[in-house]
C-alpha positions as CSV (number, residue, x, y, z in Angstrom):
1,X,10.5,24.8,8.6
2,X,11.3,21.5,7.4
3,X,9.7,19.5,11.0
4,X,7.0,22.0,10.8
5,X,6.0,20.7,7.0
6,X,7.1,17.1,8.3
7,X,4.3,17.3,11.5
8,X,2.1,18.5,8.8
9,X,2.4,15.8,6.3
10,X,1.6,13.6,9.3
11,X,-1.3,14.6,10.1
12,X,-2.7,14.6,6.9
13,X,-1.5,11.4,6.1
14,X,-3.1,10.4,8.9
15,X,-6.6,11.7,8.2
16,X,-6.0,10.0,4.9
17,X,-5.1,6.9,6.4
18,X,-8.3,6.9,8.8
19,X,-10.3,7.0,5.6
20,X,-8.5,4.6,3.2
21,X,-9.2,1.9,6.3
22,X,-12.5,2.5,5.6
23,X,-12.1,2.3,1.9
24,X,-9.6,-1.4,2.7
25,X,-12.2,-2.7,4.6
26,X,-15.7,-1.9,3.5
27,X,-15.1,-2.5,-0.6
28,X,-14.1,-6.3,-0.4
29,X,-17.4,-6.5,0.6
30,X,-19.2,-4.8,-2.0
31,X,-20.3,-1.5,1.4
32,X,-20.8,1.9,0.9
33,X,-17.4,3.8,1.6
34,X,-20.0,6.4,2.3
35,X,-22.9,5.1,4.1
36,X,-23.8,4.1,6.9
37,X,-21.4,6.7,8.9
38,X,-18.6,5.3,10.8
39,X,-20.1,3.3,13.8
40,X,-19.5,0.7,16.4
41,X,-20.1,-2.2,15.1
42,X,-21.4,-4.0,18.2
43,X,-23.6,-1.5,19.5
44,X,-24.1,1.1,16.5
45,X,-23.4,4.0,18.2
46,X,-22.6,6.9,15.5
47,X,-19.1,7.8,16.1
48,X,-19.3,11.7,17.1
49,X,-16.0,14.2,15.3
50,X,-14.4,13.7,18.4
51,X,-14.1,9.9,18.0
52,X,-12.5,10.3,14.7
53,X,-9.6,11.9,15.2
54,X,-7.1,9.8,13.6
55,X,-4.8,8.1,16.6
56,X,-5.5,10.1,19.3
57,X,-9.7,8.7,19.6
58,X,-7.9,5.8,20.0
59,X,-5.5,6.6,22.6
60,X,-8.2,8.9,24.4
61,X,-10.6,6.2,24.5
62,X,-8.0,3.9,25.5
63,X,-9.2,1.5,22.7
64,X,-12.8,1.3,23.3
65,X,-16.1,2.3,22.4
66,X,-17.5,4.8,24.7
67,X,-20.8,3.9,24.5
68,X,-20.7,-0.1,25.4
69,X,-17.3,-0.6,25.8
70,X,-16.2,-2.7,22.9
71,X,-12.8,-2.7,21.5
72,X,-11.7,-0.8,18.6
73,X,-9.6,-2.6,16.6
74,X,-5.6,-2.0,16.6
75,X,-5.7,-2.2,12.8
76,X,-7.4,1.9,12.8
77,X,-4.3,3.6,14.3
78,X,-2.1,1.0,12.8
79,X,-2.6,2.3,9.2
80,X,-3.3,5.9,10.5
81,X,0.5,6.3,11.7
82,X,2.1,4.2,9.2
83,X,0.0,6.6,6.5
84,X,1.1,9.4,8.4
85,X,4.6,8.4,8.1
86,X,4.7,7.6,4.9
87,X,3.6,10.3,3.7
88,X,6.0,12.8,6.0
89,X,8.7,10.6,4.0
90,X,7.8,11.2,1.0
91,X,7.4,14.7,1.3
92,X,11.1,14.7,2.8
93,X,12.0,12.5,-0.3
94,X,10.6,14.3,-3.0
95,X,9.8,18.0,-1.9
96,X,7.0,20.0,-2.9
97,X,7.7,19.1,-6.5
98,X,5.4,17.2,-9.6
99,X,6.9,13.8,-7.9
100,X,5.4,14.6,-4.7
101,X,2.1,14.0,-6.2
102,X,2.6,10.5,-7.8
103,X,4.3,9.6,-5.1
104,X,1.4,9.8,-2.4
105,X,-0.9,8.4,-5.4
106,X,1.2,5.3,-5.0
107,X,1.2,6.0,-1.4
108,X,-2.3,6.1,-1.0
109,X,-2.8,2.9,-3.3
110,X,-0.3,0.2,-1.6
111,X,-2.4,1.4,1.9
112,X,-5.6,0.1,0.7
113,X,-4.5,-2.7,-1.2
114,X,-2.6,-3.6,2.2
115,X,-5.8,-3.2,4.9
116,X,-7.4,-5.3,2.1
117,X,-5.5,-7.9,1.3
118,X,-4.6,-8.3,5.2
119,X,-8.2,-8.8,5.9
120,X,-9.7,-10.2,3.0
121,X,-7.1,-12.0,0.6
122,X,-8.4,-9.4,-2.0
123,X,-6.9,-6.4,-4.1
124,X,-10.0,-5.3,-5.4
125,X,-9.8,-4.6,-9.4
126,X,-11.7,-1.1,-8.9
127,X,-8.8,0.2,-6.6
128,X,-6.0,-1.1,-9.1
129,X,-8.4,0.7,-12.1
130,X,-8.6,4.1,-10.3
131,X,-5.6,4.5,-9.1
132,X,-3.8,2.9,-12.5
133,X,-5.6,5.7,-14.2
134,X,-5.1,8.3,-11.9
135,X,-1.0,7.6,-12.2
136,X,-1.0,7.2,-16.0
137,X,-2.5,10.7,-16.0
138,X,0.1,12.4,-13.8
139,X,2.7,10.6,-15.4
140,X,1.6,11.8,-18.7
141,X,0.5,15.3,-17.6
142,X,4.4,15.5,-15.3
143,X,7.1,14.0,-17.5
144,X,5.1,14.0,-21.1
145,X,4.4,11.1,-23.5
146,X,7.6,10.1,-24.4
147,X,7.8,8.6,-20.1
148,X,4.4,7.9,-20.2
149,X,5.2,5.6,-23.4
150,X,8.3,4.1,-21.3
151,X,6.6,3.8,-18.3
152,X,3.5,1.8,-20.0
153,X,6.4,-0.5,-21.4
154,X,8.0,-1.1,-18.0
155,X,4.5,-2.0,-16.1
156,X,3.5,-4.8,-19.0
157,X,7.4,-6.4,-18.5
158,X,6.6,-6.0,-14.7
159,X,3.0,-8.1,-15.2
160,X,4.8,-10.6,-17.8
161,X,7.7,-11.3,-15.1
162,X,4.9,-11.8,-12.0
163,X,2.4,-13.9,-14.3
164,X,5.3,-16.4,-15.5
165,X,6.3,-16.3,-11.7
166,X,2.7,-17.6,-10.8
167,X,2.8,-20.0,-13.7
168,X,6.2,-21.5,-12.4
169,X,5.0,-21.5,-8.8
170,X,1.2,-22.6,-9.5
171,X,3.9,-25.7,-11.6
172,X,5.7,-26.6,-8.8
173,X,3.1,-26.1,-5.7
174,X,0.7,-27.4,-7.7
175,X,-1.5,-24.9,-6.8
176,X,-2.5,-21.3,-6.4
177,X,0.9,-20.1,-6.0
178,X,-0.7,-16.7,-6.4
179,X,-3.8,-14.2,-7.2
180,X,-5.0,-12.6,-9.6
181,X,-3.9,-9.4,-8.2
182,X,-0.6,-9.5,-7.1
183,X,0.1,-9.8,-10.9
184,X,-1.9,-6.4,-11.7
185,X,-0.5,-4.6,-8.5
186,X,3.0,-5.9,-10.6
187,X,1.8,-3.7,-13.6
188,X,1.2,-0.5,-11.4
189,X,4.4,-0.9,-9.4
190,X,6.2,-1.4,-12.8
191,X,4.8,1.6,-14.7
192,X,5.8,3.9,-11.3
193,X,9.2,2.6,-10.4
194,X,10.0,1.0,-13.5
195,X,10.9,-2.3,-14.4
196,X,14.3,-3.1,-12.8
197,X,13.0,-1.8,-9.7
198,X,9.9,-4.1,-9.8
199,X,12.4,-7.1,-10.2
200,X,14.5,-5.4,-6.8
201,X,10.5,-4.8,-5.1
202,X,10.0,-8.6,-5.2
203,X,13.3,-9.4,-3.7
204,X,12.7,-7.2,-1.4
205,X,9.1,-8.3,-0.6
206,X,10.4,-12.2,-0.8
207,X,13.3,-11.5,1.6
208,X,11.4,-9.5,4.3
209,X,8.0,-12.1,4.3
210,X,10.2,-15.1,4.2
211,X,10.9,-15.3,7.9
212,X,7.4,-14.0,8.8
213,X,6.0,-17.1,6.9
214,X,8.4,-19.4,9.1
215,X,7.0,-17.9,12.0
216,X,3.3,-18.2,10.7
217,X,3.2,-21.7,8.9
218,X,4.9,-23.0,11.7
219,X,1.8,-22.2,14.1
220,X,-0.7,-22.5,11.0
221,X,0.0,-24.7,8.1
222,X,-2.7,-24.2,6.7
223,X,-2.7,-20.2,6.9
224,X,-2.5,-18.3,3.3
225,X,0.4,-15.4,3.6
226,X,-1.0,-12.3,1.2
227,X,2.0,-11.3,-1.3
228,X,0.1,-7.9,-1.9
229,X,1.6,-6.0,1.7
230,X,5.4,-7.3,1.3
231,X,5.1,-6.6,-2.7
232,X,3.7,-2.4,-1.3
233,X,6.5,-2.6,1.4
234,X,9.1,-3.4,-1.4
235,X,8.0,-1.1,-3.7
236,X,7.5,1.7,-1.0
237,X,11.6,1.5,0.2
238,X,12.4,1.7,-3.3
239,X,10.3,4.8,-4.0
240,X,11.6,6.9,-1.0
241,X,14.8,5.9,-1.1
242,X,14.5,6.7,-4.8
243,X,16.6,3.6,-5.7
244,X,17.0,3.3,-9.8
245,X,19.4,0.8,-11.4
246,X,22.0,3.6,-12.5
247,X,22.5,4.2,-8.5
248,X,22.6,0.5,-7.6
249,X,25.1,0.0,-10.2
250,X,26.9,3.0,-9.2
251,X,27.2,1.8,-5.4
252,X,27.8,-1.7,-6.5
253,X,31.2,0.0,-8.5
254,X,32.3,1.0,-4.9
255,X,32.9,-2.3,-3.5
């Protein structure tokens, strides 16, 4: 039962995931997530249901259109199976319970913000607005005011701690250390994982992007390395692995 509901997950994480590309890549620039349909993009060709299944177009089609023979880019089943996954995990994480639901809000959020931010050096304000909304409201409506109230508290320490971060590094870079919304994505991952954890989340995103900006600046000085995709990947182990200060304290005891 539980690789049946695990298979399942997948694949509606991964229809998700073919959407929210959409969504990450047409809003930056002020498109239609609606119209015009999805399309080739060299030759226009209206993509028929067949040539959007999620992953498996792609593989079909060997990575081209079939109509002029352009490629599709790798980004589409990218996000599709890493979607996919991520949402099988966190229905193995959490269950079918009330946390489920905030989870793959969160979920769905940090995959957007990524395919944008990747592409465009943008986390688009509208994104941050609807989902912030949307996970005030559950949090309310599943753990009551009193969490709510606490969970508002932990998302403004979150954005205080990552807008004195960008004041210290815009000090010592003197530059843009940082954008504008890598300090609001800090309110939303505080407010859902709290405020310790958003401390842990950009450890965690600093540790894992550090060698990858070795490896890029050493090609490209000049290249900019988003913060927004480490910061998702960060928050993302935290929430599956539902890491909370009382159980990092209580596995630090054991050593």
């Amino acid at each position: 039962m539980e690789v049946i509901m695990f298979v399942w997950m997948f694949i509606i994480g991964a229809i998700f995931g073919s959407f929210y590309n959409v969504v990450g890549l047409r809003l930056p620039e002020g498109k239609s997530i609606v119209t015009p349909p999805s399309h080739c993009p060299k030759c226009n060709h209206k993509l028929t249901g067949m040539e959007l299944i999620p992953i498996i177009s792609y593989i079909i089609q060997k990575g081209k259109c079939r109509s002029c023979g352009e490629k599709i880019s790798i980004i589409y089943p990218i996000f599709e199976t890493a979607c996919g996954l991520l949402f099988a995990l966190a229905y193995l994480s959490f269950g079918f319970s009330p946390e489920l639901i905030i989870a793959l809000t969160f979920i769905s959020m940090l995959i957007i913000i990524v395919v944008s931010d990747i592409n465009y050096l943008i986390i688009p304000d509208s994104i941050l607005l609807i989902f912030g909304i949307a996970l005030i409201a559950e949090i309310g409506i599943i753990h009551g005011i009193d969490a709510l109230i606490k969970a508002l508290a932990n998302g403004i320490l979150a954005f205080i701690l990552m807008l004195a971060l960008k004041k210290f590094g815009d000090f010592l870079f003197k530059k843009e250390s940082m954008g504008g919304g890598d300090i609001k994505l800090m309110f939303i991952i505080g407010l859902v994982i709290s405020f310790p954890m958003s401390i842990l989340a950009i450890f965690l995103a600093s540790l894992i992007g550090f060698p990858i900006a070795l490896m890029i600046l050493k090609k490209n000085s000049n290249h900019i390395i988003p913060f927004g995709p480490l910061l998702a990947l960060g928050a993302i182990i935290i929430l599956l692995l539902q890491l909370n200060f009382d159980s990092i304290l209580n596995l630090y005891s054991l050593y």
